[in-house]
C-alpha positions in Angstrom: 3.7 12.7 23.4 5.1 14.2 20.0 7.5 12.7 17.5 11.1 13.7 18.0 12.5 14.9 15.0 14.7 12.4 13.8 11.4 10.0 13.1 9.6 12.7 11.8 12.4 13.0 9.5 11.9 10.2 8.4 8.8 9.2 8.5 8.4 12.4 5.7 11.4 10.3 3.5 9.5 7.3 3.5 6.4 9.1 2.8 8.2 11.1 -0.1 9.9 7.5 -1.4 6.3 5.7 -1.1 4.7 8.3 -3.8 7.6 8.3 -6.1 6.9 4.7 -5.9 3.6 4.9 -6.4 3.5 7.5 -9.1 6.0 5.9 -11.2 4.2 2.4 -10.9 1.3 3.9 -12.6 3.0 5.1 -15.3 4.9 1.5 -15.9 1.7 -0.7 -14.2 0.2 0.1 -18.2 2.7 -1.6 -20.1 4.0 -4.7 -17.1 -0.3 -5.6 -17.3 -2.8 -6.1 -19.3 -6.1 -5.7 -16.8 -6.6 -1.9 -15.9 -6.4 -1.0 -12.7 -2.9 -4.0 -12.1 -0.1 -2.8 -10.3 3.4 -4.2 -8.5 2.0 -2.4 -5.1 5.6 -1.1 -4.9 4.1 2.2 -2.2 3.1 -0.8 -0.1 6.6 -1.6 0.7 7.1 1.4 2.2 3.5 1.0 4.3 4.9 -3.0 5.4 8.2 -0.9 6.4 6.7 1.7 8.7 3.9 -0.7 9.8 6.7 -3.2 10.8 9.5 -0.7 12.5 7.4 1.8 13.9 3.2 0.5 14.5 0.5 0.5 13.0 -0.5 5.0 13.7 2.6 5.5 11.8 1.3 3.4 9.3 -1.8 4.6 8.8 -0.6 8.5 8.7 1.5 7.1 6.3 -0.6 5.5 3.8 -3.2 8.6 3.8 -0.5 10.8 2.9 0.8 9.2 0.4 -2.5 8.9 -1.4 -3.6 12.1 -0.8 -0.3 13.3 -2.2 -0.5 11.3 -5.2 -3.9 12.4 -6.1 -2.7 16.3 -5.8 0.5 15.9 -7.9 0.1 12.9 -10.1 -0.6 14.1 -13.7 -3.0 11.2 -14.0 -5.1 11.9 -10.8 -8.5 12.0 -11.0 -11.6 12.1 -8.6 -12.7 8.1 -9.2 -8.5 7.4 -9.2 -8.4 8.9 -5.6 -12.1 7.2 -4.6 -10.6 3.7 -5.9 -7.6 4.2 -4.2 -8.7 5.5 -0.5 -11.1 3.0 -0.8 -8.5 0.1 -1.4 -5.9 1.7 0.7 -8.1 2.1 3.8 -9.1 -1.5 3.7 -5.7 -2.7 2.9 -4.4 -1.2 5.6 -7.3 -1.5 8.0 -6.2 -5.3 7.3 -2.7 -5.4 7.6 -3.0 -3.8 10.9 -5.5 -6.5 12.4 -3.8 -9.3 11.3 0.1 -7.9 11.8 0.0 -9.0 15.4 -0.8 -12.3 15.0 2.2 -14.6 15.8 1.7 -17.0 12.8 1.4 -14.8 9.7 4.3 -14.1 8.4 4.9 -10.5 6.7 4.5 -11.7 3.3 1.0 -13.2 4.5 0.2 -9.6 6.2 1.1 -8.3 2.7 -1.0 -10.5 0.4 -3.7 -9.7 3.0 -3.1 -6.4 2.0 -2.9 -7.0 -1.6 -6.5 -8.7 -1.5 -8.0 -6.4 0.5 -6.9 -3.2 -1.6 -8.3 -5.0 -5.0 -12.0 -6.0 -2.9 -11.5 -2.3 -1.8 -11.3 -0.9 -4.8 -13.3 -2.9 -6.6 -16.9 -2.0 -4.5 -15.8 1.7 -4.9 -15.8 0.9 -8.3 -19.2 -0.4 -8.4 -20.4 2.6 -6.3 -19.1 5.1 -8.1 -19.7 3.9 -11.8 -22.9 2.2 -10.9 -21.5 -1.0 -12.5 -22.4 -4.2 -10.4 -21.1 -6.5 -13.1 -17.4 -5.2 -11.9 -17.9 -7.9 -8.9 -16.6 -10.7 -12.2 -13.5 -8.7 -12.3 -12.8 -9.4 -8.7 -11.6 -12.7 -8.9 -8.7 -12.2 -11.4 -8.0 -9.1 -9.4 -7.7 -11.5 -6.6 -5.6 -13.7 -8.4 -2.8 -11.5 -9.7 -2.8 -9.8 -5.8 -1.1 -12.9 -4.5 1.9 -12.7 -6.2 2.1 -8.7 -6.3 1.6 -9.4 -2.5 4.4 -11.8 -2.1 6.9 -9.6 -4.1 5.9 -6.7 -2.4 6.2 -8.7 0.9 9.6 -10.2 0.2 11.0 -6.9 -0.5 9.7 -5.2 2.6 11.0 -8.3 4.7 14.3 -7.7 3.3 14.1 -3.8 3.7 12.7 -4.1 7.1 15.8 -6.9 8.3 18.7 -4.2 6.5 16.9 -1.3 8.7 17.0 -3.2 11.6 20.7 -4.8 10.7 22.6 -1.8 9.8 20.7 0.9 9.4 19.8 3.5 12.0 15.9 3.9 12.0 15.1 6.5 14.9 13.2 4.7 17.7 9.4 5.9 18.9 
């Protein structure tokens, strides 16, 4: 069954907000961190959104978009950018997915799931790709500074997600 257009609609705003986000967090990801490669994970607010209000296809169309988007338009784009972050954002939201229907995780633990999973993601592509196994002692304070870009990130998409659903109108599937 196709999407009516009112969710396609928006669906394309949300993908269109989520690579703003994502293209101006790499510009400002250089100067908020110090490890290369850091970021808020401010797109994934937008993925927590759709993954949350409409399931987890929308979700998924989502997130390839927007990094498929990024990597044409984003004057810092290049080939090992977009292999680090398919690689991430597959897993990531591969993840998310799994573990959103379970009853006791909270969207904020879905989110540093994510978090985790897109720095372990991008992290093995790294050592495919540049051939670099000694990257694996990066992972762990990738690891460490996902949690708390996970919990922002998750706090603002629980609060997004309770305004769409408060007093918002969000087309319905």
């Amino acid at each position: 069954m196709p999407m009516n257009l009112k969710k396609i609609v928006f669906l394309g705003i949300m993908i269109s907000a989520s690579v703003v986000l994502s293209i101006v967090e790499s510009m400002i990801s250089v100067t908020l961190f110090i490890i290369p490669g850091v970021k808020l994970g401010l797109a994934n607010i937008v993925t927590l959104i759709i993954l949350y209000i409409f399931g987890k296809k929308e979700a998924f169309i989502v997130v390839v978009i927007r990094i498929l988007v990024v990597a044409l338009v984003s004057p810092v784009s290049t080939f090992i950018s977009f292999s680090l972050s398919i690689s991430g954002g597959m897993l990531a939201i591969i993840a998310m997915i799994l573990l959103k229907n379970i009853k006791s995780l909270s969207i904020m633990s879905v989110s540093v799931v994510g978090a985790l999973m897109h720095m372990v993601g991008q992290i093995i592509a790294a050592i495919f790709i540049l051939e670099t196994p000694t990257l694996i002692y990066y992972l762990p304070y990738m690891i460490l500074l996902s949690i708390p870009t996970g919990i922002f990130t998750g706090y603002v998409g629980k609060k997004l997600i309770d305004l769409f659903n408060n007093h918002l109108s969000v087309p319905q599937l």
